[in-house]
C-alpha positions as CSV (number, residue, x, y, z in Angstrom):
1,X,-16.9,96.1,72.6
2,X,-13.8,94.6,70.8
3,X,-14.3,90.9,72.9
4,X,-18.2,91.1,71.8
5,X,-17.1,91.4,68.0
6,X,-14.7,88.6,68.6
7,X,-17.3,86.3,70.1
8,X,-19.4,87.0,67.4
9,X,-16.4,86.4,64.8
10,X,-16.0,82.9,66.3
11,X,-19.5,81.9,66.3
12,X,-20.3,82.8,62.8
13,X,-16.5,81.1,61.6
14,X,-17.8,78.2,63.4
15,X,-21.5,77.9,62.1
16,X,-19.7,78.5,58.6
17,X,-17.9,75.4,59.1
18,X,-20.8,73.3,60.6
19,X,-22.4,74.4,57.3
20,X,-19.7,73.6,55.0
21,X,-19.6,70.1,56.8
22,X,-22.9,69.9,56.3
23,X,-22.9,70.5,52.7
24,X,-19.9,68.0,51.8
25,X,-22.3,65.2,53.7
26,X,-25.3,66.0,51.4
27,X,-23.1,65.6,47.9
28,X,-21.0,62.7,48.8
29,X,-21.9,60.1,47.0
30,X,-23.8,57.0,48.6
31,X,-22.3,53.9,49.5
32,X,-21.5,51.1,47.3
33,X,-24.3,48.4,47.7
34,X,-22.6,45.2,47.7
35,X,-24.3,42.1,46.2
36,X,-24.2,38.7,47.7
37,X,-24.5,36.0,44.5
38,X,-25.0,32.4,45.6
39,X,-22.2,30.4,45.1
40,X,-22.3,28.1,42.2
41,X,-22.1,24.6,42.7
42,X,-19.2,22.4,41.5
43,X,-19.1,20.4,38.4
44,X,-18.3,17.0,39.9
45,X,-15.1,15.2,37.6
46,X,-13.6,11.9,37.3
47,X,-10.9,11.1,35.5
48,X,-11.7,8.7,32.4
49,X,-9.3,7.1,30.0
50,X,-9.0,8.8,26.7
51,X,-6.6,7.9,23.9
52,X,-3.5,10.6,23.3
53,X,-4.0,10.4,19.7
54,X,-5.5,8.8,16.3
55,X,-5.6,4.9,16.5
56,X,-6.2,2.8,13.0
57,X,-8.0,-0.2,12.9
58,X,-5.4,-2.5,13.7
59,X,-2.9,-0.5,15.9
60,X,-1.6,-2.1,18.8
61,X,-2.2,-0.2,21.9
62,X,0.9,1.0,23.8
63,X,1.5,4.3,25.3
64,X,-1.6,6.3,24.1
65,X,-3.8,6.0,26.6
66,X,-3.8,8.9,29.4
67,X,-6.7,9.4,32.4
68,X,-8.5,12.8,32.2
69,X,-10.9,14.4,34.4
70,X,-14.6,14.2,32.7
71,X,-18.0,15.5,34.0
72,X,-19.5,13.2,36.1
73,X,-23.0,13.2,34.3
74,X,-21.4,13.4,30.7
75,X,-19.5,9.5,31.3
76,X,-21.5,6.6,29.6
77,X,-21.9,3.6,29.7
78,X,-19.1,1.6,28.6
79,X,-16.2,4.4,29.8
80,X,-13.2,3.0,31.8
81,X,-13.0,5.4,34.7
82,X,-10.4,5.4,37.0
83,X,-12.4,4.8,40.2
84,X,-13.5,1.2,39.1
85,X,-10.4,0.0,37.4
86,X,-7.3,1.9,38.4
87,X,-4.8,-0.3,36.8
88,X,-6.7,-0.5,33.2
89,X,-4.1,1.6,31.4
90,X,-1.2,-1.4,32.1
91,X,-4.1,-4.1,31.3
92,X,-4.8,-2.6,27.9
93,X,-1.3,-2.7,26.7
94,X,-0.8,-4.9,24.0
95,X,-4.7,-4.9,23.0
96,X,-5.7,-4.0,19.3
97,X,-8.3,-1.6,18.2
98,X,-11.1,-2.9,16.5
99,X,-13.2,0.1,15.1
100,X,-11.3,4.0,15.2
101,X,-10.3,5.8,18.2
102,X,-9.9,9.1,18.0
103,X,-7.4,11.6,20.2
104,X,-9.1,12.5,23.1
105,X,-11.8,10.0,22.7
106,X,-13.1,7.9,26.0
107,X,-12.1,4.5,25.3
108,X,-14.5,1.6,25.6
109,X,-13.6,-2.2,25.8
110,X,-16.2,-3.0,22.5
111,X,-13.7,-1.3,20.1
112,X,-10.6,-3.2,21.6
113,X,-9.2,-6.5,21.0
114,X,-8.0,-7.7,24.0
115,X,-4.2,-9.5,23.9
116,X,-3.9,-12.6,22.7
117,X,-7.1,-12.2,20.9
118,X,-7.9,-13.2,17.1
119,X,-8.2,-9.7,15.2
120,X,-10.0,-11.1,12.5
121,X,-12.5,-13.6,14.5
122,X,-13.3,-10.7,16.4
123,X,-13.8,-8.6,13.2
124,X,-16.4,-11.1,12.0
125,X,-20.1,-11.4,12.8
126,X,-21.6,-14.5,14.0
127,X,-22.3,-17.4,11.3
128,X,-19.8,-15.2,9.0
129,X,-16.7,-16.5,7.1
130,X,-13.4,-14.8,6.1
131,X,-11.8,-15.5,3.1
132,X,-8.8,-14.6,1.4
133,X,-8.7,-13.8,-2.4
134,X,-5.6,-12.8,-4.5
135,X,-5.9,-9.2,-6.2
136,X,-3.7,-7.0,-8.1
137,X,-4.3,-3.2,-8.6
138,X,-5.6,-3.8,-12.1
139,X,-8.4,-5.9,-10.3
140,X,-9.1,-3.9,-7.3
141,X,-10.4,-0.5,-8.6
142,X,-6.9,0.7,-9.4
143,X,-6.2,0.3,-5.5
144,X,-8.7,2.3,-4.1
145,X,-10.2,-0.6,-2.0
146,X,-10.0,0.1,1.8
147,X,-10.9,-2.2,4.8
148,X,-15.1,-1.6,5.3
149,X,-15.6,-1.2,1.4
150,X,-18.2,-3.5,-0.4
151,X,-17.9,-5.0,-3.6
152,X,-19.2,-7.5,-6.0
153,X,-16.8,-10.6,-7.7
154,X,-16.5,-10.7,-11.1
155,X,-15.4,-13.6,-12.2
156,X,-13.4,-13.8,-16.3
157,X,-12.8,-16.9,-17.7
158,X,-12.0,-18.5,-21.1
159,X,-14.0,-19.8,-23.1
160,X,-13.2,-23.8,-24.2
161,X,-15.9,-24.4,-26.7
162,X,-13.8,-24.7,-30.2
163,X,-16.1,-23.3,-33.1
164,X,-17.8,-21.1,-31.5
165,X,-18.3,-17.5,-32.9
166,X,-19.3,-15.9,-29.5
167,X,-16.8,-14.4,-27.4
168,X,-13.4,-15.4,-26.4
169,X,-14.4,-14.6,-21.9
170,X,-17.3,-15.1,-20.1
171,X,-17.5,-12.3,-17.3
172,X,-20.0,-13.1,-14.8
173,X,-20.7,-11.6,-11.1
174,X,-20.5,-14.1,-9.1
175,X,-21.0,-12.6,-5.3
176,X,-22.4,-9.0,-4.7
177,X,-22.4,-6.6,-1.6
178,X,-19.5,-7.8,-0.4
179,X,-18.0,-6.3,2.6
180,X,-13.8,-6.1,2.3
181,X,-12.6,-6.6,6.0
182,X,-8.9,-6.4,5.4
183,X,-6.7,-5.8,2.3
184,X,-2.6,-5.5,2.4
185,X,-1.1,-3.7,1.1
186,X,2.7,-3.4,-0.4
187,X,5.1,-0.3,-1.6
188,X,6.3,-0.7,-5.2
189,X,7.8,1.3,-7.7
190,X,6.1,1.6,-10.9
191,X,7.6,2.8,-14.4
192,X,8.6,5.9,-13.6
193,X,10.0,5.7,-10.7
194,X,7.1,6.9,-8.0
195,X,6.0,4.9,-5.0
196,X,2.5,3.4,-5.3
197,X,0.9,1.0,-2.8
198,X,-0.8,-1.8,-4.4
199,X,-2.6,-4.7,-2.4
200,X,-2.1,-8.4,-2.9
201,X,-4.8,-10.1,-1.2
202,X,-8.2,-9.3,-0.1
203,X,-10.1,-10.7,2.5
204,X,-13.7,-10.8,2.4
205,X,-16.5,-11.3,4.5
206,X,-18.6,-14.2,3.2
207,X,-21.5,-16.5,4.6
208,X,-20.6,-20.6,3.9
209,X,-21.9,-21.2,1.3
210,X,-20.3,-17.7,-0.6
211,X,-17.2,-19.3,0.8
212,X,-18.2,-22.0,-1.1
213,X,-18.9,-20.4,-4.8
214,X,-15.6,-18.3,-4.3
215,X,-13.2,-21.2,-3.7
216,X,-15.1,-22.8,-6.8
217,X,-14.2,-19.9,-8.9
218,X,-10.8,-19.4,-8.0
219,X,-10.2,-22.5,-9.2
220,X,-12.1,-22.1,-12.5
221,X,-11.8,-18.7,-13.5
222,X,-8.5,-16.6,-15.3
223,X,-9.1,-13.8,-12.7
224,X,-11.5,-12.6,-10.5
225,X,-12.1,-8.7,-10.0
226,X,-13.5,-6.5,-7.5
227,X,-15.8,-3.5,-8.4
228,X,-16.0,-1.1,-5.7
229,X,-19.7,-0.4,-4.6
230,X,-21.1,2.9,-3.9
231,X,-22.1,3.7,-0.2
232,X,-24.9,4.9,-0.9
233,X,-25.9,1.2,-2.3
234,X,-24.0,-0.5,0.3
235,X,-26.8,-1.6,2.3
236,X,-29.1,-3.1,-0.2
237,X,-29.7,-6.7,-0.1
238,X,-27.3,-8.6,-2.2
239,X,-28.7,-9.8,-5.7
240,X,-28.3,-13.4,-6.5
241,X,-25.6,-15.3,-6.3
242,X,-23.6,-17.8,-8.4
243,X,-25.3,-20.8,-6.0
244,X,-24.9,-23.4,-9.4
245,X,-21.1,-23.5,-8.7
246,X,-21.5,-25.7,-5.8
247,X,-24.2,-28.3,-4.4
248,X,-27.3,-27.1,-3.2
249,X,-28.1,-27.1,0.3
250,X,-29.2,-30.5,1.5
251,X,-28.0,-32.2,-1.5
252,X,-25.9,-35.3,-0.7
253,X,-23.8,-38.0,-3.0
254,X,-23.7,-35.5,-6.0
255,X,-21.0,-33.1,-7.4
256,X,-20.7,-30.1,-9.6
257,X,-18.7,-31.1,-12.5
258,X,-17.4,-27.9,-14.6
259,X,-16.3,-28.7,-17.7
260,X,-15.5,-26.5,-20.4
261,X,-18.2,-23.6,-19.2
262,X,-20.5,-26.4,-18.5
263,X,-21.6,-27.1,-15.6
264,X,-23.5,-30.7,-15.0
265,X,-24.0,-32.8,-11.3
266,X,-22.9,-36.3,-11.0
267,X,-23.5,-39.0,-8.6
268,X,-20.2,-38.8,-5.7
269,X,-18.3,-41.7,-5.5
């Protein structure tokens, strides 16, 4: 009697534990599902030369050029990558920079000057002039005239006539829309002491025959002035010009003669 009680002791402890087995398999929590996600593709790179920092119009390139990687499909036209010409950073030394670079900006051969190169033929258009023309701050909009600016001449001269009750100066604007494509500049001290920059000489973009009136008038005039144009007006068309200072075009054997605000052609000897 006592071995069938036993029997029956083991069987039920071991049916309780089938059944607490059981049980733990039916709340355990299910599997984590794992999630295959494509693999994303690449961005393809190549390196592209980029200038290490702000370069002026003007600046001499030296060590601020540096090749950095650049998406593939992003590079245009006109980038210098490292793949076609490996050794451009060493053939750009000594170039000069034509329009702004900025830092980190790709560099492209159209705003450099290479070495050996005219800055200022390069600046100019094709059929333009440059010409140089003394200034003083007092003539230059106080010294706020900046390469790029446009301007119009004015031209002052004295009057020669002798009893004459008009006025003692004839202004006149002799050239207008003007564009300023280089002005230096020079550090001077001025009453009190401060440091000012004040340019000398402007030099101004000009087709012949403004070339032309402006040589005329520097020689004629007391001073001539530039007044700083708005950019919003900047690209109007110019207004006339002071054309009577010089020979029309065509004309041969004749000569402007100037002669006390007079102006009267003569045959050329």
């Amino acid at each position: 009697m006592k071995s069938a009680r036993l029997v029956i002791l083991a069987v039920a402890a071991m049916a309780a534990a089938g059944a607490g087995i059981i049980a733990m398999n039916m709340t355990a929590a299910p599997p984590d599902v794992v999630e295959t996600v494509a693999p994303v593709p690449q961005i393809q790179l190549q390196d592209v030369l980029v200038a290490t920092e702000n370069l002026g119009v003007g600046a001499e390139v030296r060590d601020q050029l540096r090749w950095q990687p650049w998406p593939a499909e992003a590079i245009s036209d006109g980038y210098i990558t490292r793949d076609a010409e490996p050794q451009a950073i060493g053939d750009l030394k000594g170039s000069t920079v034509r329009l702004q670079l900025m830092a980190g900006e790709p560099i492209r051969k159209a705003k450099l000057i290479g070495p050996g190169q005219s800055f200022m033929s390069s600046m100019l258009p094709p059929g333009m002039r440059a010409v140089a023309t003394q200034i003083s701050a007092d003539t230059s909009a106080g010294g706020f005239i900046l390469p790029n600016d446009f301007v119009d001449v004015i031209m002052t001269r004295r009057r020669q006539e002798t009893g004459n009750s008009g006025p003692a100066f004839l202004t006149e604007t002799i050239l207008q829309n003007i564009r300023v494509l280089a002005i230096d500049q020079a550090i001077q001290e001025d009453e009190k002491g401060n440091k000012v920059i004040v340019g000398q000489t402007a030099t101004l973009e000009l087709t012949p025959q403004q070339a032309e009136i402006i040589i005329v008038a520097q020689q004629m005039a007391d001073r001539l002035s530039l007044a700083l144009r708005s950019t919003h007006d900047a690209q109007e068309p110019a207004g006339e010009e002071a054309d009577y200072l010089v020979s029309a075009p065509g004309r041969r054997g004749t000569v402007k003669l100037i002669k006390s605000g007079t102006v009267t052609e003569v045959g050329a000897r």
